[in-house]
C-alpha positions as a Python dict, from the first residue, in 0.01 Angstrom:
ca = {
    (1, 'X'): (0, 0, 0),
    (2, 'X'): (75, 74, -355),
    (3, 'X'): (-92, 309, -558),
    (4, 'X'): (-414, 257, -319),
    (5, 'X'): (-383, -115, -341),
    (6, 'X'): (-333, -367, -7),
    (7, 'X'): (-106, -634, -106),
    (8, 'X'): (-2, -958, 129),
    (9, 'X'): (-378, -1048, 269),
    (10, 'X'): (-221, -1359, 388),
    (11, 'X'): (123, -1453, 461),
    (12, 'X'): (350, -1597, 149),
    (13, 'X'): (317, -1972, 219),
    (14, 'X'): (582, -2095, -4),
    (15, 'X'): (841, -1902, 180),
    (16, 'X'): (1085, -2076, 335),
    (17, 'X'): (1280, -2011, 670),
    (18, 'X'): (1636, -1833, 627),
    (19, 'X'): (1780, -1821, 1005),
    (20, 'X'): (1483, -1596, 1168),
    (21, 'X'): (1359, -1488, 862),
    (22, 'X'): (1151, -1609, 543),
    (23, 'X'): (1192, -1482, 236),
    (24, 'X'): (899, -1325, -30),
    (25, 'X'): (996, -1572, -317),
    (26, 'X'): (1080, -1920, -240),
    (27, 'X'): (1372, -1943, -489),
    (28, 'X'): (1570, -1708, -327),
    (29, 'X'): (1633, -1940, -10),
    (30, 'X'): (2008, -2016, -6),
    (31, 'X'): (2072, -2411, -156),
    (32, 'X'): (2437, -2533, -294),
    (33, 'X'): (2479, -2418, -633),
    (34, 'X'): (2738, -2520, -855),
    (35, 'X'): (2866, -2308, -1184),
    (36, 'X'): (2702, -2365, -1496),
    (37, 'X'): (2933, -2403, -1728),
    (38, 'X'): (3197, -2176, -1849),
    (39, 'X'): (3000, -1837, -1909),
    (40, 'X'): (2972, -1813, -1554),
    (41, 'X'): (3326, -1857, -1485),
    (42, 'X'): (3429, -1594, -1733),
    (43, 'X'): (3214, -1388, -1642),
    (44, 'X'): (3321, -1400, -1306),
    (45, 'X'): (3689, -1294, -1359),
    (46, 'X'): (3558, -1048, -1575),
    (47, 'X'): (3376, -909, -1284),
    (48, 'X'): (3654, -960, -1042),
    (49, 'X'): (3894, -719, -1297),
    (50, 'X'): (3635, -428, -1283),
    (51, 'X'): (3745, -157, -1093),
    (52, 'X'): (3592, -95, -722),
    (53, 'X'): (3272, 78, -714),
    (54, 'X'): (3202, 130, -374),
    (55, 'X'): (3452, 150, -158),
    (56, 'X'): (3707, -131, -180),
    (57, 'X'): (3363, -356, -316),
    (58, 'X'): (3253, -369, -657),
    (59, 'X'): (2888, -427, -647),
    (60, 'X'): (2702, -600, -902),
    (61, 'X'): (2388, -574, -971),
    (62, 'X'): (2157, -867, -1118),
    (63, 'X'): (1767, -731, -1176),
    (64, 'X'): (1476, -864, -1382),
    (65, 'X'): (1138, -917, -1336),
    (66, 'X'): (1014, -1164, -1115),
    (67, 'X'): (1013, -1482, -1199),
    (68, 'X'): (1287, -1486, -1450),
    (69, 'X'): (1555, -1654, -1280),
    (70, 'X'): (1756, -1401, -1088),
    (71, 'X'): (1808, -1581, -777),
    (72, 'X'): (1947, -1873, -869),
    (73, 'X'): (2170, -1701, -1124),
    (74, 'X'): (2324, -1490, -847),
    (75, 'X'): (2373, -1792, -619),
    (76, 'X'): (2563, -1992, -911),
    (77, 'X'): (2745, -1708, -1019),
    (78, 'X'): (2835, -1616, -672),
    (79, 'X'): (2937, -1946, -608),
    (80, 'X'): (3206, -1871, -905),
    (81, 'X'): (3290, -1553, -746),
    (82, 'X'): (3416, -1800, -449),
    (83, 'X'): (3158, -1749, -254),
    (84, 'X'): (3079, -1348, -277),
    (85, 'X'): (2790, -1247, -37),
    (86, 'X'): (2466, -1178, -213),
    (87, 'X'): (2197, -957, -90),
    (88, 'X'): (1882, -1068, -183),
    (89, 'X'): (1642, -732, -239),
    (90, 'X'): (1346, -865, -54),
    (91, 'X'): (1538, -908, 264),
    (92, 'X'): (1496, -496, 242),
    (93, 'X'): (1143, -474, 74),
    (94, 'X'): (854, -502, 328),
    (95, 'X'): (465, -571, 281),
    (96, 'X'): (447, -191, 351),
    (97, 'X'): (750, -83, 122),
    (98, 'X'): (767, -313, -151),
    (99, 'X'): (965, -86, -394),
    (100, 'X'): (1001, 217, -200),
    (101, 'X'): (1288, 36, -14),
    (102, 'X'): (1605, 298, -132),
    (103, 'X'): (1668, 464, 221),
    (104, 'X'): (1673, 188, 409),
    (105, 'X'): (1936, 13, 207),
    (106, 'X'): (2131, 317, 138),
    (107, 'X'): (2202, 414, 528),
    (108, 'X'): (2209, 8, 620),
    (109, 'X'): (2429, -93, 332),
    (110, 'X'): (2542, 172, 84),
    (111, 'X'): (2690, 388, 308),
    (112, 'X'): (2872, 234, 537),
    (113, 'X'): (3046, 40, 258),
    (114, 'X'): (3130, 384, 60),
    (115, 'X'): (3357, 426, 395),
    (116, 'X'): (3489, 36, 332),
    (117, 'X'): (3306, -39, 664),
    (118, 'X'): (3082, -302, 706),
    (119, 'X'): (2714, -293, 676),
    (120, 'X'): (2423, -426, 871),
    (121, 'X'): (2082, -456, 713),
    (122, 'X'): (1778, -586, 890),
    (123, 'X'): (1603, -900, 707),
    (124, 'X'): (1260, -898, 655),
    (125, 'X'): (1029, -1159, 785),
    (126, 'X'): (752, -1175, 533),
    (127, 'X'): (569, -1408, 723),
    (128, 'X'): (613, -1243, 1125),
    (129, 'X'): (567, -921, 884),
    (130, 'X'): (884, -793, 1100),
    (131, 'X'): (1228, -699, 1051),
    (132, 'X'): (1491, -943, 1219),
    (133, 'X'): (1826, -905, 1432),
    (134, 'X'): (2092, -683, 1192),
    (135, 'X'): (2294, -881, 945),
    (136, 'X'): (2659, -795, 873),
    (137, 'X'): (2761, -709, 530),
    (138, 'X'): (3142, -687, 579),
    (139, 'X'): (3312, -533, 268),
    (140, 'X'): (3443, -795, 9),
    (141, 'X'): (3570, -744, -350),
    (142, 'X'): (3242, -863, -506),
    (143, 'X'): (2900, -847, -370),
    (144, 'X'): (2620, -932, -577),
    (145, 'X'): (2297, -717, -548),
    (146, 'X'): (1968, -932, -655),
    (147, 'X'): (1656, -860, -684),
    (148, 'X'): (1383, -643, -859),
    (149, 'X'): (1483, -313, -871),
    (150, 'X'): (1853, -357, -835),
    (151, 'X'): (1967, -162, -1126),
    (152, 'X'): (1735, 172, -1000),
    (153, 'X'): (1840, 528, -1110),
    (154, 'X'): (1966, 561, -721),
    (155, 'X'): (2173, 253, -706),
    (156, 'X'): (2356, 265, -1037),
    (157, 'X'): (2634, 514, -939),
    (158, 'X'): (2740, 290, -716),
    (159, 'X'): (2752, -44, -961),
    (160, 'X'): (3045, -173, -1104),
    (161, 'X'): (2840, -397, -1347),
    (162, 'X'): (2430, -406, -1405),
    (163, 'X'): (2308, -717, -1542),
    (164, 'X'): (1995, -798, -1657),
    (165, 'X'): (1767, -1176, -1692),
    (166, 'X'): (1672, -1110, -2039),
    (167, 'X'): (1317, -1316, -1991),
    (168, 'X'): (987, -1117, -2122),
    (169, 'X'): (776, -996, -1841),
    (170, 'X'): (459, -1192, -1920),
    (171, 'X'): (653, -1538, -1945),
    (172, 'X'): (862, -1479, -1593),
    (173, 'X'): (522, -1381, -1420),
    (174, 'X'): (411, -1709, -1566),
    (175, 'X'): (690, -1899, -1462),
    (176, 'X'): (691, -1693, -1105),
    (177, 'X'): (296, -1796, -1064),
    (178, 'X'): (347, -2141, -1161),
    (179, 'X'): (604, -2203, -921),
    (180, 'X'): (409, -2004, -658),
    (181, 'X'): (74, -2246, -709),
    (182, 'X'): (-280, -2109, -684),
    (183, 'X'): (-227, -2019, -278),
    (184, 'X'): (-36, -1720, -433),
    (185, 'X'): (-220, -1616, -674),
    (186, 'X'): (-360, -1257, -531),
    (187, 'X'): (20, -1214, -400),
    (188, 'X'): (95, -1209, -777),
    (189, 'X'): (-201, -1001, -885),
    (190, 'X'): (-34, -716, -641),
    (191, 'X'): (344, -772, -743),
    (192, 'X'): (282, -736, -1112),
    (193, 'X'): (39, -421, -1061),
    (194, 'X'): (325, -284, -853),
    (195, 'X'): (631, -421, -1046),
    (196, 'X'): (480, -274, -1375),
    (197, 'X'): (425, 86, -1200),
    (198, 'X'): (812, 59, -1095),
    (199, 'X'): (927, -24, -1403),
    (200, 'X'): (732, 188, -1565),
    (201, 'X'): (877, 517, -1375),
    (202, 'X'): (1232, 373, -1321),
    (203, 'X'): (1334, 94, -1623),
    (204, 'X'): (1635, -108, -1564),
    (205, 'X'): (1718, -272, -1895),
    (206, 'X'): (1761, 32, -2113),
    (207, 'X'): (2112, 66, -1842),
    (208, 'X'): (2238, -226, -1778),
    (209, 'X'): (2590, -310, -1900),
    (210, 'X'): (2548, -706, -1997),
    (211, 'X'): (2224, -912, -2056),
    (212, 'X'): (2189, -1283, -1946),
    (213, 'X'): (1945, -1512, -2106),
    (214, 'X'): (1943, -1890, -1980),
    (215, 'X'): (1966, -2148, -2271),
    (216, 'X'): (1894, -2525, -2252),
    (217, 'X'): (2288, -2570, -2266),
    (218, 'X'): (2343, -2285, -1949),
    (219, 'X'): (2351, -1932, -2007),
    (220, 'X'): (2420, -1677, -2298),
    (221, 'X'): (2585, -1341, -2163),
    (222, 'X'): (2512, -1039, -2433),
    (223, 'X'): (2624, -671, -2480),
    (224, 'X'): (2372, -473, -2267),
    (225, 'X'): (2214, -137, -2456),
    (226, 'X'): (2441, 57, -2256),
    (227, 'X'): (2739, -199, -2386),
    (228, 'X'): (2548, -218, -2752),
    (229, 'X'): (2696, -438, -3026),
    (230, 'X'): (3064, -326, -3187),
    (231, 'X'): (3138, -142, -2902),
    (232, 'X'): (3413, -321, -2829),
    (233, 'X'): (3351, -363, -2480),
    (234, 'X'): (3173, -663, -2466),
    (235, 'X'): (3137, -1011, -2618),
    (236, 'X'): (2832, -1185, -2659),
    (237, 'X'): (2913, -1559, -2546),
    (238, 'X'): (2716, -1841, -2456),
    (239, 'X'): (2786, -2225, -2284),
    (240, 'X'): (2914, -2428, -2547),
    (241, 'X'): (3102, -2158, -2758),
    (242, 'X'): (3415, -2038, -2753),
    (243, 'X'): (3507, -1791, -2434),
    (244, 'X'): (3548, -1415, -2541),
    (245, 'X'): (3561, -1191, -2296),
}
């Protein structure tokens, strides 16, 4: 329930299975990725050269609205990262808890990491509407937070790096409910409701450090507005240009 409105009549039918667990949004299932070209692999030794964050882990964080490609950006950029785990935010959100998730990942995850231990989160079945057997989350030297509302106010001390899908809201709902079909549609009536309310109280983009938009040739990777332009601290690049970083 979410500002007095029931969302998840019916189970998300797209989802697909992920050991005991399905997922809310069916591109987040893991598939093998390879990099995209060469932004992601500078990008991902830029990363790697950031200074921990979290304990021995620097944690990035890749948000955007839904729809907009995060998923599958994480999984190819983790993939570059040589396979860094990636915690997908709606293994922690819940039919009940859809943004109001921040305790539960902060004593599962946050925490224990802080102390370089490992973590153990519970995956959410959003079909069984049930939380699954504990996950490890051993510390690494990247881990790659995805999902809406990775970059919140409560998560960003502990970020090494916040990047955000530069895609409009209105054309990644579009893109989200066309990939969803019609079966989904009242799912995505709720979402956006509740997405814009987050957003609305808590806004990402005006903090993150880099901005990715996805081009026909890969990916463009742009000063953020907390990184803004002549800074010196970042370098907007893109897939067929010259790297630098």
């Amino acid at each position: 329930m979410v500002q007095g409105v029931t969302f998840f009549r019916g189970a998300p039918s797209a989802a697909r299975p992920l050991c005991a667990a399905t997922r809310l949004f069916p591109e987040n299932p893991p598939h093998r990725i390879t990099p995209s070209g060469i932004v992601i692999q500078h990008l991902a030794a830029r990363l790697r050269g950031l200074p921990p964050s979290l304990g021995p882990v620097r944690l990035i964080a890749v948000d955007g609205h839904a729809g907009s490609g995060k998923s599958t950006f994480a999984g190819r950029l983790a993939t570059a990262l040589d396979g860094a785990p990636v915690l997908h935010l709606d293994d922690i959100a819940s039919h009940e808890r859809l943004f109001d998730w921040t305790d539960r990942l902060m004593t599962q995850v946050i925490e224990p990491l802080s102390r370089g231990e490992a973590g153990a989160y519970l995956p959410y079945d959003w079909n069984a509407r049930a939380f699954g057997p504990a996950r490890p989350l051993p510390p690494a030297p990247v881990i790659l937070l995805e999902g809406v509302g990775a970059g919140r106010r409560e998560l960003r001390p502990f970020l090494a790096e916040l990047l955000w899908m530069e895609l409009p809201r209105e054309e990644s709902w579009a893109r989200g409910r066309r990939r969803d079909g019609a079966t989904q549609r009242e799912f995505w009536d709720g979402w956006v409701e509740a997405e814009r309310a987050h957003f609305a109280t808590d806004p990402t983009r005006p903090h993150a450090g880099l901005l990715v938009r996805q081009t026909d040739q890969g990916y463009e990777v742009l000063p953020g507005p907390e990184r803004p332009q002549g800074s010196g601290q970042g370098v907007t690049h893109s897939d067929g240009s010259t790297p630098m970083w």
